[in-house]
PDB file of the backbone (N, CA, C, O) and the ligand in Angstrom, with CONECT records:
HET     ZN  A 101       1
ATOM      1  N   UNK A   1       9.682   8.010   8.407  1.00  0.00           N
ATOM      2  CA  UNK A   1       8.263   8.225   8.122  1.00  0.00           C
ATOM      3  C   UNK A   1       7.479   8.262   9.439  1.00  0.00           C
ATOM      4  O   UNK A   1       7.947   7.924  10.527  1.00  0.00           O
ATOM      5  N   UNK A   2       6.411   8.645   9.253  1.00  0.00           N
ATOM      6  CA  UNK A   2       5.692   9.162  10.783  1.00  0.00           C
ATOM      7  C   UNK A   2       4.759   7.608  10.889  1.00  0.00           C
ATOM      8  O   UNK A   2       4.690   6.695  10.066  1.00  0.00           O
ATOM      9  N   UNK A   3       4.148   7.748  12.162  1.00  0.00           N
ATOM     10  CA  UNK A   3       3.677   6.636  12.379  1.00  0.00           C
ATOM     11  C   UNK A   3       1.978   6.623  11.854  1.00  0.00           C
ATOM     12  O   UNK A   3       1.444   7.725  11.982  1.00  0.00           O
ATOM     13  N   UNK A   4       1.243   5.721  11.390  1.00  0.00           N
ATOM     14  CA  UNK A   4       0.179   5.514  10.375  1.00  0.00           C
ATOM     15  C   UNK A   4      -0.978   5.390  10.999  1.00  0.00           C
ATOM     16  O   UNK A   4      -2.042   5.393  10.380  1.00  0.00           O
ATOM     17  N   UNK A   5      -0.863   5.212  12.875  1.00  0.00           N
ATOM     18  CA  UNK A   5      -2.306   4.475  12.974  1.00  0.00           C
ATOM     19  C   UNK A   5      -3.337   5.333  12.530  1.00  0.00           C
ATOM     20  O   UNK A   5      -3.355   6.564  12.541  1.00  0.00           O
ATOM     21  N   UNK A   6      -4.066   4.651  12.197  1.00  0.00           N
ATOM     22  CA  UNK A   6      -5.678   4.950  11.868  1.00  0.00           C
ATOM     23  C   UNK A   6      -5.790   5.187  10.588  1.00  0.00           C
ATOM     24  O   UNK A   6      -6.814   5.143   9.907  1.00  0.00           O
ATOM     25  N   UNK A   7      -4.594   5.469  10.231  1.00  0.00           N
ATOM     26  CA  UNK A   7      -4.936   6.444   8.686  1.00  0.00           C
ATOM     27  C   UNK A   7      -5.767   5.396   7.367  1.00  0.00           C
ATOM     28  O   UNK A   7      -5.659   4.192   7.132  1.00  0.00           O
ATOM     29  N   UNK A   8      -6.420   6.255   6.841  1.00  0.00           N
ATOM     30  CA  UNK A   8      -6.913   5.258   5.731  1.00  0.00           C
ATOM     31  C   UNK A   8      -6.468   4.884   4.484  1.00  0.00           C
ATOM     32  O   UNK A   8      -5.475   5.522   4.136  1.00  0.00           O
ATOM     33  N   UNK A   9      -6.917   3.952   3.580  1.00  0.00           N
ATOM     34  CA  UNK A   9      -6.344   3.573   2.353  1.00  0.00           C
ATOM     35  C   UNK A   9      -7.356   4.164   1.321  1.00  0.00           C
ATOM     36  O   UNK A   9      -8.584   4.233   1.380  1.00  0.00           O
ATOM     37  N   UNK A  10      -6.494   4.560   0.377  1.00  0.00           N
ATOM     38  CA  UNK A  10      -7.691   4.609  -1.229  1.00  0.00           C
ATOM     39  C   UNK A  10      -7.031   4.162  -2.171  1.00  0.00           C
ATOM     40  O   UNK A  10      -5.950   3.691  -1.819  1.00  0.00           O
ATOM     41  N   UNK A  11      -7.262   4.118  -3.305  1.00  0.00           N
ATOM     42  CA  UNK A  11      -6.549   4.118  -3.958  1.00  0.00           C
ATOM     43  C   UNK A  11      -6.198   5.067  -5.672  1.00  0.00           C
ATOM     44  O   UNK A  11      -7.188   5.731  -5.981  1.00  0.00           O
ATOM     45  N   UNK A  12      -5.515   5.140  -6.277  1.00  0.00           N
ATOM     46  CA  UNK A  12      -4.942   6.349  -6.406  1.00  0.00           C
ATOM     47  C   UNK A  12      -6.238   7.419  -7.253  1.00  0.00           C
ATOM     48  O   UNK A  12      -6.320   8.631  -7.456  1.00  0.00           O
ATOM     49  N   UNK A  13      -7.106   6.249  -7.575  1.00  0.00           N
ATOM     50  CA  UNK A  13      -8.509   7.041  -7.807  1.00  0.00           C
ATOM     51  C   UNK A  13      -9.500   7.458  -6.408  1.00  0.00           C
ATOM     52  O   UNK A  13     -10.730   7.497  -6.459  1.00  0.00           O
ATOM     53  N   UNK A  14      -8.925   7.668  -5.538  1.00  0.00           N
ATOM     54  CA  UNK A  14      -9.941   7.815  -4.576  1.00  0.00           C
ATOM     55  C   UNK A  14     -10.629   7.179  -3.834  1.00  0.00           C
ATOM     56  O   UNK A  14     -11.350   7.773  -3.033  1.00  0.00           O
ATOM     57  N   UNK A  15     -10.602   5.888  -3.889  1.00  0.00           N
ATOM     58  CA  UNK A  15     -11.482   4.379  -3.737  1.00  0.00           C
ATOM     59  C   UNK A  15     -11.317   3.939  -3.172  1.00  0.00           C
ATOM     60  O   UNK A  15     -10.386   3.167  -3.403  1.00  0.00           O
ATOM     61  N   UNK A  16     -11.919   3.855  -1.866  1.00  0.00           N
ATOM     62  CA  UNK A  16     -11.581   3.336  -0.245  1.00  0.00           C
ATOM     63  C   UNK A  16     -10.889   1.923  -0.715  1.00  0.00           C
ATOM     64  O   UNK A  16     -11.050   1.363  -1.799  1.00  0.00           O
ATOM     65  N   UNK A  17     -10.108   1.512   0.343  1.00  0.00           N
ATOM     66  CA  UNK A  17      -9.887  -0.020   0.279  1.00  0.00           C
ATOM     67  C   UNK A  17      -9.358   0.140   1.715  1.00  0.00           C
ATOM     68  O   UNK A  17      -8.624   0.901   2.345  1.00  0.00           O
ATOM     69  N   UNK A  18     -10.201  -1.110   1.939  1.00  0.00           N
ATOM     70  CA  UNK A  18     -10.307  -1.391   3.442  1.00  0.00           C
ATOM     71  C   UNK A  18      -8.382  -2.208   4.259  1.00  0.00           C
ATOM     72  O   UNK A  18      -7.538  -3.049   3.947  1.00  0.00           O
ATOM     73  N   UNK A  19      -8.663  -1.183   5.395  1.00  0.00           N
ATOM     74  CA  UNK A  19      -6.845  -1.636   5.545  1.00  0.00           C
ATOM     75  C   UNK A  19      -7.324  -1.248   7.404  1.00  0.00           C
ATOM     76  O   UNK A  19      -8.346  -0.908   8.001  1.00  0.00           O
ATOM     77  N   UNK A  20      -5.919  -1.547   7.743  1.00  0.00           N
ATOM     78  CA  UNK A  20      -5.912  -1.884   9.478  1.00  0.00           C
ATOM     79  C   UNK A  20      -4.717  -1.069   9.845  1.00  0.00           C
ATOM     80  O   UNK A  20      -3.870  -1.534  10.609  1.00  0.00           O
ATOM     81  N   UNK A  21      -4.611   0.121   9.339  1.00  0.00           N
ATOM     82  CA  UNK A  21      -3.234   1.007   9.852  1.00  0.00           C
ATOM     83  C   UNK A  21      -2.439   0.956  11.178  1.00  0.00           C
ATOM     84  O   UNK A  21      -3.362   1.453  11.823  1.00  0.00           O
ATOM     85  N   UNK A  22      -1.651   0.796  11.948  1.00  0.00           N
ATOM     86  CA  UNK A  22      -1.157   0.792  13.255  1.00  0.00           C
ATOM     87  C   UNK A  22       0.398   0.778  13.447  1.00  0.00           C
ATOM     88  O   UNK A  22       1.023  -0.162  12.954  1.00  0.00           O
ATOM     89  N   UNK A  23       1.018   1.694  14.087  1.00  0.00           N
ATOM     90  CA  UNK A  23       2.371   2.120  14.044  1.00  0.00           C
ATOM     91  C   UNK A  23       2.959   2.225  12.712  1.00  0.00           C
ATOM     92  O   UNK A  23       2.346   2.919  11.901  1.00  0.00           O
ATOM     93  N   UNK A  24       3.989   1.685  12.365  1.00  0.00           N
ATOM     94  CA  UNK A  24       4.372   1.736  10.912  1.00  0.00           C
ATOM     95  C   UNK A  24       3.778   0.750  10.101  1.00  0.00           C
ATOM     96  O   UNK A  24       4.531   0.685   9.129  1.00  0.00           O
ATOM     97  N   UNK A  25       3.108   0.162   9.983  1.00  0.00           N
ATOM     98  CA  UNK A  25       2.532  -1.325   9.376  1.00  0.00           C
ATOM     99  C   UNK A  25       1.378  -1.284   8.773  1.00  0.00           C
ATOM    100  O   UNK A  25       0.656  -0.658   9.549  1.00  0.00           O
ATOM    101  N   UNK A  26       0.835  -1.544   7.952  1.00  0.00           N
ATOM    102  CA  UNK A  26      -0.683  -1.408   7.645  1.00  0.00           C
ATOM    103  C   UNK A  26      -0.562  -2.706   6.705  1.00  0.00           C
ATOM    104  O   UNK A  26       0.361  -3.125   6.008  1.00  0.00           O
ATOM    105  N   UNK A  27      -2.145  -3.279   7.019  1.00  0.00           N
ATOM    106  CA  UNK A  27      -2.420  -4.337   6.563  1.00  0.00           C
ATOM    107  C   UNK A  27      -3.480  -3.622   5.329  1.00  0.00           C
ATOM    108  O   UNK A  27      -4.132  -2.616   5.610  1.00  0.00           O
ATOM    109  N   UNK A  28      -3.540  -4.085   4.338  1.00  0.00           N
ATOM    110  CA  UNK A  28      -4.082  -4.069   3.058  1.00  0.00           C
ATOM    111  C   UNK A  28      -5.229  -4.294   2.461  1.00  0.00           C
ATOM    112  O   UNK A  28      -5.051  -3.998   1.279  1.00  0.00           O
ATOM    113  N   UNK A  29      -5.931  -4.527   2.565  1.00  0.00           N
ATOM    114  CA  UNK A  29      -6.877  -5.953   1.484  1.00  0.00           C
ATOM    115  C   UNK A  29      -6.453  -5.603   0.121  1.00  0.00           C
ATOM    116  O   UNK A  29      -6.635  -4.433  -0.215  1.00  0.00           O
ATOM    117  N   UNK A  30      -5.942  -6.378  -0.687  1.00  0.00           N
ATOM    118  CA  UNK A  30      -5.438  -6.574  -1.585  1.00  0.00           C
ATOM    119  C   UNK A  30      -6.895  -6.432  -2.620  1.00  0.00           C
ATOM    120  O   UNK A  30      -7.872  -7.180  -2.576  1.00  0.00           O
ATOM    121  N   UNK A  31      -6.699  -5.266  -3.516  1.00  0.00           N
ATOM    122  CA  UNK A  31      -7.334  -5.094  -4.501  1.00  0.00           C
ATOM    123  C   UNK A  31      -7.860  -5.785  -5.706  1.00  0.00           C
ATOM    124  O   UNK A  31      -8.721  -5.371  -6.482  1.00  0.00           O
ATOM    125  N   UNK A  32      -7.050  -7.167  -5.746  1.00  0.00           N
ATOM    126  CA  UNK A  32      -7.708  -7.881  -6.774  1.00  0.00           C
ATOM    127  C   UNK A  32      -8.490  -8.983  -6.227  1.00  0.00           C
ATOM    128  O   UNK A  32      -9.509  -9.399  -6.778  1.00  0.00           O
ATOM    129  N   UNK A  33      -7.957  -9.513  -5.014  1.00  0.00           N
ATOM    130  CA  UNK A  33      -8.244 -10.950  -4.533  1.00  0.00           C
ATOM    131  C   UNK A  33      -8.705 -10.900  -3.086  1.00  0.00           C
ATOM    132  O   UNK A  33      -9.391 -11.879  -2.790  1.00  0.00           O
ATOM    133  N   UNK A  34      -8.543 -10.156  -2.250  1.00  0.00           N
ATOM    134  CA  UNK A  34      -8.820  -9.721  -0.992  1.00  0.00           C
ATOM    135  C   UNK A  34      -8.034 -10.202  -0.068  1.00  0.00           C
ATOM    136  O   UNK A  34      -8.605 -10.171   1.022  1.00  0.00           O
ATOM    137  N   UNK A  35      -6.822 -10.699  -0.009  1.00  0.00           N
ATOM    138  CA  UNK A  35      -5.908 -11.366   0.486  1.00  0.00           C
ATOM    139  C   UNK A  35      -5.254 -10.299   1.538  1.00  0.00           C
ATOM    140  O   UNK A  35      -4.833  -9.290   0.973  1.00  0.00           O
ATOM    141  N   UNK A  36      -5.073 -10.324   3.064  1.00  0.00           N
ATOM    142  CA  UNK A  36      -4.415  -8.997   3.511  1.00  0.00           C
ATOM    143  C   UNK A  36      -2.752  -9.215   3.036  1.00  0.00           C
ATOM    144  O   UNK A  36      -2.155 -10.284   3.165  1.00  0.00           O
ATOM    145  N   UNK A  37      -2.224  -8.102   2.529  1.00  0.00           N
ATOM    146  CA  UNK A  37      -0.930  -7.276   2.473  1.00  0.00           C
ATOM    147  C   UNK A  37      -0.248  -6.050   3.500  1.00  0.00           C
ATOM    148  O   UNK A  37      -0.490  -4.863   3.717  1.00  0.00           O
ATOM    149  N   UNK A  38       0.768  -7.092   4.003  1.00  0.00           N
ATOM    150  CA  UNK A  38       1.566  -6.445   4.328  1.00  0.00           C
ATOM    151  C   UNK A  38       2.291  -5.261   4.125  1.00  0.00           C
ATOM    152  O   UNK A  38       3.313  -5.446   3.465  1.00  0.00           O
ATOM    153  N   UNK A  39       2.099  -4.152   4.464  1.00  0.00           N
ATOM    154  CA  UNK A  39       3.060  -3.023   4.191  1.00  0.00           C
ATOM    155  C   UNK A  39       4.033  -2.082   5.360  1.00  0.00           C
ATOM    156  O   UNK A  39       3.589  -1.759   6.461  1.00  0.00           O
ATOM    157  N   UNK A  40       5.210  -1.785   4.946  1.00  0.00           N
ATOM    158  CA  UNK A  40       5.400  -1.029   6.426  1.00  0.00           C
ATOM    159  C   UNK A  40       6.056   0.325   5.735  1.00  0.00           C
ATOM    160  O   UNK A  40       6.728   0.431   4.709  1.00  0.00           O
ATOM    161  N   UNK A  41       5.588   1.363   6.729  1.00  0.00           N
ATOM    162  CA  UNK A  41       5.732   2.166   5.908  1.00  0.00           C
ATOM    163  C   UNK A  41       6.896   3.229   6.554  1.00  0.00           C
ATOM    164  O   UNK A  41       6.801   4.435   6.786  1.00  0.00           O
ATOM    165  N   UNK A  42       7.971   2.341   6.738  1.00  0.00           N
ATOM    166  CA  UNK A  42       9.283   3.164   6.938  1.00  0.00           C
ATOM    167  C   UNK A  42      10.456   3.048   5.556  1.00  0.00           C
ATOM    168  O   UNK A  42      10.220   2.330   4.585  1.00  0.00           O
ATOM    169  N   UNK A  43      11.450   3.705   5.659  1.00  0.00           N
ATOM    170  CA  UNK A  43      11.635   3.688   4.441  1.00  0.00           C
ATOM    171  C   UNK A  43      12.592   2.286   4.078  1.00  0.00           C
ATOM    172  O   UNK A  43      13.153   1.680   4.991  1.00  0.00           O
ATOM    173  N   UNK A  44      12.671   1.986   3.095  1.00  0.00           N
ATOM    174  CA  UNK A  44      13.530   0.780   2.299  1.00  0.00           C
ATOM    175  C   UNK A  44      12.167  -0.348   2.690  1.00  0.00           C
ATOM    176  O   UNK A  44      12.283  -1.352   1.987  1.00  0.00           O
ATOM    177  N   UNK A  45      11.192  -0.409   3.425  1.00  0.00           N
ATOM    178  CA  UNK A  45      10.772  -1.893   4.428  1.00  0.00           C
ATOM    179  C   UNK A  45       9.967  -1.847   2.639  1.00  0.00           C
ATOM    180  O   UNK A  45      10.085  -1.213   1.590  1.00  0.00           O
ATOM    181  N   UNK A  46       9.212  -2.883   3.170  1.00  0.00           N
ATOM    182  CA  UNK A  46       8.219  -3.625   1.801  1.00  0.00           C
ATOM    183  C   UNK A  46       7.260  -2.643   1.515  1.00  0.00           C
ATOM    184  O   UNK A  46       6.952  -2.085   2.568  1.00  0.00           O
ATOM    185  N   UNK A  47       6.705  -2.226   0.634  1.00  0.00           N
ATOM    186  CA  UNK A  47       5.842  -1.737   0.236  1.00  0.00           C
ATOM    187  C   UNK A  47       5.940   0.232   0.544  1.00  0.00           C
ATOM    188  O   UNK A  47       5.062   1.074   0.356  1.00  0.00           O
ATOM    189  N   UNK A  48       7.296   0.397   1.038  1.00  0.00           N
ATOM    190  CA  UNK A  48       6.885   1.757   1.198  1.00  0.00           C
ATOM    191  C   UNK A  48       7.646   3.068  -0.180  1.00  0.00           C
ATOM    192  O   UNK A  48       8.155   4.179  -0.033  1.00  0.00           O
ATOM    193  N   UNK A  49       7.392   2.275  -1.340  1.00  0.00           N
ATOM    194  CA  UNK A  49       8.077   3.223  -2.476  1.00  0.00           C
ATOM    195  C   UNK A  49       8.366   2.399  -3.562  1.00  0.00           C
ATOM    196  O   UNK A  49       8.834   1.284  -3.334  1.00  0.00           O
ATOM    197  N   UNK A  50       8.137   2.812  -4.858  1.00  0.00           N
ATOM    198  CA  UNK A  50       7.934   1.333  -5.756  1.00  0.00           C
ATOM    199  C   UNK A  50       9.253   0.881  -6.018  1.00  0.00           C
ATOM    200  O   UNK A  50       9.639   0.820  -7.185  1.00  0.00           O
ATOM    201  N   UNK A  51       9.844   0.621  -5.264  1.00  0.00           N
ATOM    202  CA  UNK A  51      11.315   0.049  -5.687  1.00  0.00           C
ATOM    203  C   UNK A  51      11.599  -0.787  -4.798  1.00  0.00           C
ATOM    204  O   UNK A  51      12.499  -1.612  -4.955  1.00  0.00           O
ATOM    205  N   UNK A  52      10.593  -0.675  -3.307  1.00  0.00           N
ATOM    206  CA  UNK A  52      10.424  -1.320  -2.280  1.00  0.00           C
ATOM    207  C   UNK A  52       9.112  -1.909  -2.295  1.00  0.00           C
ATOM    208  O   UNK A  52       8.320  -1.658  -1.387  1.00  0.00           O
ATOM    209  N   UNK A  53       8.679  -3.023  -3.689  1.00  0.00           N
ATOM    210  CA  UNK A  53       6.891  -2.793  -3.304  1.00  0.00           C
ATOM    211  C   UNK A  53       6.573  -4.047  -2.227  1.00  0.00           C
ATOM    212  O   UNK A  53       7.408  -4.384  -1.388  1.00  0.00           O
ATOM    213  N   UNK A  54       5.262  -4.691  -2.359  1.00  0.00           N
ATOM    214  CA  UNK A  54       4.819  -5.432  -0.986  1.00  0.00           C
ATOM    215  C   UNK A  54       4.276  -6.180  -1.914  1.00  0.00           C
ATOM    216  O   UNK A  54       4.068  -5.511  -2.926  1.00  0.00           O
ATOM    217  N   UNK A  55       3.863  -7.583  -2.040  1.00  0.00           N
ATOM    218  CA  UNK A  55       3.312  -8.570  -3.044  1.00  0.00           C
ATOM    219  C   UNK A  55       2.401  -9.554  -2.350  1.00  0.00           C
ATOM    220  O   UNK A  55       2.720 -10.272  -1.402  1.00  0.00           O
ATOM    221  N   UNK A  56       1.815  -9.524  -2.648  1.00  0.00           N
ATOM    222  CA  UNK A  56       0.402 -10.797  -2.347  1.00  0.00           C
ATOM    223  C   UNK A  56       0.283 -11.647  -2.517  1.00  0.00           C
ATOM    224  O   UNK A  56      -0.097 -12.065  -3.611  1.00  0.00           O
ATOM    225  N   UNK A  57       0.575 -12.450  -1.405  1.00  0.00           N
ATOM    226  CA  UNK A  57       1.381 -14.003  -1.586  1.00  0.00           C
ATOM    227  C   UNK A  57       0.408 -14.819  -2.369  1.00  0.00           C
ATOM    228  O   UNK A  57       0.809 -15.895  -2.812  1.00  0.00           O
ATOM    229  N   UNK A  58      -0.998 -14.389  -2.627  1.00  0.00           N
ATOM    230  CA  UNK A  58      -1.942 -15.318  -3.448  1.00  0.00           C
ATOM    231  C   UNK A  58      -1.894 -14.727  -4.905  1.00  0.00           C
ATOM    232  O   UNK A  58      -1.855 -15.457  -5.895  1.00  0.00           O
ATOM    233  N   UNK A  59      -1.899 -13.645  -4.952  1.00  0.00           N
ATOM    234  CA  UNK A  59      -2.138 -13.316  -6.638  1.00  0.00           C
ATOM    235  C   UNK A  59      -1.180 -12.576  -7.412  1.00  0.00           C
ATOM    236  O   UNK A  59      -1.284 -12.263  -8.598  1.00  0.00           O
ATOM    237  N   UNK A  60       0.310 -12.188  -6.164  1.00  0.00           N
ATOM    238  CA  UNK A  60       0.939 -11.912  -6.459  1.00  0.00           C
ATOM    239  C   UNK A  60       1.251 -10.108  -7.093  1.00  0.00           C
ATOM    240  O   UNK A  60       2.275  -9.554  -7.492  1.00  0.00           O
ATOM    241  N   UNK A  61      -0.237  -9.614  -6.922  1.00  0.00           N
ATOM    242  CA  UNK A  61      -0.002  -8.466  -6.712  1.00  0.00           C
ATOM    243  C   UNK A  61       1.030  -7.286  -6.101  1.00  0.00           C
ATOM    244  O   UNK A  61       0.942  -7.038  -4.898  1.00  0.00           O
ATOM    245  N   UNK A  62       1.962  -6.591  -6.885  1.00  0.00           N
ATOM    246  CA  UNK A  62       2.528  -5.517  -6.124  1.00  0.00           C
ATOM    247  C   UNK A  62       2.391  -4.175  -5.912  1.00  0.00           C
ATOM    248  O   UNK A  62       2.567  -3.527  -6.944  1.00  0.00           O
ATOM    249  N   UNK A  63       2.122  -3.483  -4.874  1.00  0.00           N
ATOM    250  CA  UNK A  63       1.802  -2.701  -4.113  1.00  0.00           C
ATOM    251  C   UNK A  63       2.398  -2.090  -3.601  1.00  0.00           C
ATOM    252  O   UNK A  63       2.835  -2.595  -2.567  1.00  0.00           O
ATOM    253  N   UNK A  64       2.910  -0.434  -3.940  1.00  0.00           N
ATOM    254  CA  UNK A  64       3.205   0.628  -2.366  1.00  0.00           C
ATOM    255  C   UNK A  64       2.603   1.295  -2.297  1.00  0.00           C
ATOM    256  O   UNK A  64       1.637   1.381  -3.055  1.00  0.00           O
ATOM    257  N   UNK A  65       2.858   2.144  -1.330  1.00  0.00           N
ATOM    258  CA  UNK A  65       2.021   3.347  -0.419  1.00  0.00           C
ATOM    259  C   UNK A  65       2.654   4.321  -0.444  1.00  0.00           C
ATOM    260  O   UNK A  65       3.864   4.250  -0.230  1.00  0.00           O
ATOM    261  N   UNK A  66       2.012   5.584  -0.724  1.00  0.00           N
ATOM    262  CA  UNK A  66       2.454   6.924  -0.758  1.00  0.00           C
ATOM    263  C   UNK A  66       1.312   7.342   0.289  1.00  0.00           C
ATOM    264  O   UNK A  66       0.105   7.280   0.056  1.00  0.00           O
ATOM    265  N   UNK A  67       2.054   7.891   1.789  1.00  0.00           N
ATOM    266  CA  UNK A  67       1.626   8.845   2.931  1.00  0.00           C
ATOM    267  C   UNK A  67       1.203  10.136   2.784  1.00  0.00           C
ATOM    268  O   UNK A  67       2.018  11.006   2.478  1.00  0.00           O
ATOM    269  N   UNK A  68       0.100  10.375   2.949  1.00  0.00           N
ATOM    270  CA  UNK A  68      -0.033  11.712   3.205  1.00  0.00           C
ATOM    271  C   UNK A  68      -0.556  12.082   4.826  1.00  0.00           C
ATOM    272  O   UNK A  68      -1.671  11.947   5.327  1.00  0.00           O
ATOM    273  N   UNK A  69       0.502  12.513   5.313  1.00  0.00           N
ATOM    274  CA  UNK A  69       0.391  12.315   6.777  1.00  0.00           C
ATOM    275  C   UNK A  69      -0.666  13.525   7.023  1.00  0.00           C
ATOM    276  O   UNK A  69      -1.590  12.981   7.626  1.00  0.00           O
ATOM    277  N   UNK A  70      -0.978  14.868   6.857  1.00  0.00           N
ATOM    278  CA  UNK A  70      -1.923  15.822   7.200  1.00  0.00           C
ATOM    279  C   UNK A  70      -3.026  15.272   6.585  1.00  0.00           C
ATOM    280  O   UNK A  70      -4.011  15.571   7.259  1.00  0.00           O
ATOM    281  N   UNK A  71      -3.382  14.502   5.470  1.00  0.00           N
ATOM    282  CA  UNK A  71      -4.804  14.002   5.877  1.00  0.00           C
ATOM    283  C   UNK A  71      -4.803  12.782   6.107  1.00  0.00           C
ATOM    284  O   UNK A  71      -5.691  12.070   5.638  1.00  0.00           O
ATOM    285  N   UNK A  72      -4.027  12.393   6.707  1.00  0.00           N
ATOM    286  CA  UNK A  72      -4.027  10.899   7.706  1.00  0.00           C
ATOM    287  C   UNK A  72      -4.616  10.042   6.550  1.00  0.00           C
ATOM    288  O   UNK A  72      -5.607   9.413   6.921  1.00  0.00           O
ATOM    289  N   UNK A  73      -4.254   9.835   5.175  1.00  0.00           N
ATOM    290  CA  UNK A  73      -4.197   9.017   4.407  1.00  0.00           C
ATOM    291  C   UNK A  73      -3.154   7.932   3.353  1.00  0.00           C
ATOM    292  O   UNK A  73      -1.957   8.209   3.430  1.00  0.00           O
ATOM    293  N   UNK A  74      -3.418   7.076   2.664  1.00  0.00           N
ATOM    294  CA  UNK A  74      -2.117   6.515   2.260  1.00  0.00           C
ATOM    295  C   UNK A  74      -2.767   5.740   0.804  1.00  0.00           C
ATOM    296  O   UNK A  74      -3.601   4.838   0.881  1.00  0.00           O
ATOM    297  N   UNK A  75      -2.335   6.159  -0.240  1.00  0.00           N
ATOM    298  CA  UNK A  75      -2.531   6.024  -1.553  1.00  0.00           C
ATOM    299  C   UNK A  75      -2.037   4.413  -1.833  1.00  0.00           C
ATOM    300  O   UNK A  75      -0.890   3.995  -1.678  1.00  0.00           O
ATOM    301  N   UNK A  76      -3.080   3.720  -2.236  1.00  0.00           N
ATOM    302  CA  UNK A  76      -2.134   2.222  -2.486  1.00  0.00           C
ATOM    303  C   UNK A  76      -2.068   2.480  -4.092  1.00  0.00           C
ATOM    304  O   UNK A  76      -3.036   2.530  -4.852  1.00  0.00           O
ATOM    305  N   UNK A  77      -0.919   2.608  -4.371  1.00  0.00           N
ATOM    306  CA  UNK A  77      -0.484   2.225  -5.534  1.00  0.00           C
ATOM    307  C   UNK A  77       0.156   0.557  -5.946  1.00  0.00           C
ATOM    308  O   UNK A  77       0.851  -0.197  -5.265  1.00  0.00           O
ATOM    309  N   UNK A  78      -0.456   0.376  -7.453  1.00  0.00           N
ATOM    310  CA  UNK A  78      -0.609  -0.864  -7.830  1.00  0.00           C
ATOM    311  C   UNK A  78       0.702  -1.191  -8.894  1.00  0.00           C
ATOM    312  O   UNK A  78       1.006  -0.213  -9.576  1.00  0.00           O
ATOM    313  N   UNK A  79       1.411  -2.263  -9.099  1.00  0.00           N
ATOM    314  CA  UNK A  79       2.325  -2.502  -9.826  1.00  0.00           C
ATOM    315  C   UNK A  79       1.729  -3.312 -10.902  1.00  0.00           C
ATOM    316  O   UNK A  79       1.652  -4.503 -10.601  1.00  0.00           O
ATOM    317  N   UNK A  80       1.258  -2.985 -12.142  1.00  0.00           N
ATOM    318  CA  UNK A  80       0.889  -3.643 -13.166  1.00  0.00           C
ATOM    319  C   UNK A  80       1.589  -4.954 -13.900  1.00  0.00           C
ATOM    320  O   UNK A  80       2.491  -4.764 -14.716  1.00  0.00           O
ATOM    321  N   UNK A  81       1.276  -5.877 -13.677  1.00  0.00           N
ATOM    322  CA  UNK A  81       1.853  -7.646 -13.659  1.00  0.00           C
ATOM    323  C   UNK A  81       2.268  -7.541 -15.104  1.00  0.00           C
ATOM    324  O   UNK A  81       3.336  -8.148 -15.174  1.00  0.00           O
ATOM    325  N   UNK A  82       1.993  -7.134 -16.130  1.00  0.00           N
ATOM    326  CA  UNK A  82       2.723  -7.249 -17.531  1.00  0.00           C
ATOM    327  C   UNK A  82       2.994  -6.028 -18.232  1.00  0.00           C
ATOM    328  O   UNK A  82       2.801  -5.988 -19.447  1.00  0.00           O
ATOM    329  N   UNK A  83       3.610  -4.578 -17.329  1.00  0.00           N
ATOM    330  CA  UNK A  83       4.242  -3.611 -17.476  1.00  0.00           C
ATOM    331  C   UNK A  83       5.423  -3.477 -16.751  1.00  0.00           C
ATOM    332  O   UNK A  83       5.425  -3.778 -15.557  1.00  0.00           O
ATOM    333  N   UNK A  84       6.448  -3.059 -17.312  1.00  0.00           N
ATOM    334  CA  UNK A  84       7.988  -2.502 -16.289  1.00  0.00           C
ATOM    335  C   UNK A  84       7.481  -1.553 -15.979  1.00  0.00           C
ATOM    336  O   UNK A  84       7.881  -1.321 -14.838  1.00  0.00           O
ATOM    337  N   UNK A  85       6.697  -0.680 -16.338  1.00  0.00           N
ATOM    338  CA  UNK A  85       6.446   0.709 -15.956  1.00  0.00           C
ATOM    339  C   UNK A  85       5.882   0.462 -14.505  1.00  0.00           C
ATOM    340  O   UNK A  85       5.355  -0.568 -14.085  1.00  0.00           O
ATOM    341  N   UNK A  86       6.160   1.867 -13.707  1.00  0.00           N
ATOM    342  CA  UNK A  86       5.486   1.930 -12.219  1.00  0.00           C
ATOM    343  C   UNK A  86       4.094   2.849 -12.465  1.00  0.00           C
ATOM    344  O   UNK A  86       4.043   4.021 -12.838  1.00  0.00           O
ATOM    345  N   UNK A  87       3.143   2.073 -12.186  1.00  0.00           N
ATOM    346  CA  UNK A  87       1.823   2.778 -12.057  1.00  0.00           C
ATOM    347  C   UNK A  87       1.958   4.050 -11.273  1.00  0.00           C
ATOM    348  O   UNK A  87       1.833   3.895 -10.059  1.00  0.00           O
ATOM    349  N   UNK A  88       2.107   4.858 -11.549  1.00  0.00           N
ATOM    350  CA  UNK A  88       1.704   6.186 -10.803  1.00  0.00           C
ATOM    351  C   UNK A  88       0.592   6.529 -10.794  1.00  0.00           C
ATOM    352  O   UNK A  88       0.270   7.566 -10.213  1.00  0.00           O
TER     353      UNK A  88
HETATM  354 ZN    ZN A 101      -4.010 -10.599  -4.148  1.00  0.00          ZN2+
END
């Protein structure tokens, strides 16, 4: 995966959420609780593909990221706490 700095977060509706992108890594604010999350966004690492997600050590939220490197953005997708299904 290419490297992230700067790029921004939304989420999969469009909806800024404030994050700290830099080399492969981006820090989060966690959408329910504001807690930063860890993500890195090479492949297999935490949070980069929902089979690899990233969790929020306070609320336990899970989280990956889908890159879109030409508009230097990165979709946080959310793992719904009482569904198996993957939020797409
Ligand atoms: Zn949280």
């Amino acid at each position: 995966m290419p490297t992230i700095t700067g790029f921004k977060c939304v989420d999969k509706s469009g909806f800024p959420i404030l994050c700290d992108a830099f080399g492969n890594n981006v820090a989060i604010r966690c959408p329910s609780c504001s807690t930063p999350i860890l993500v890195i966004a090479r492949k297999n690492q935490r949070g980069s593909d929902p089979t690899h997600v990233s969790t929020c050590v306070a609320c336990k939220l899970r989280i990956w990221i889908k890159v879109y490197e030409k508009k230097r953005l990165l979709i946080v997708h959310q793992i719904k706490e009482n569904l198996s299904a993957i939020d797409l």
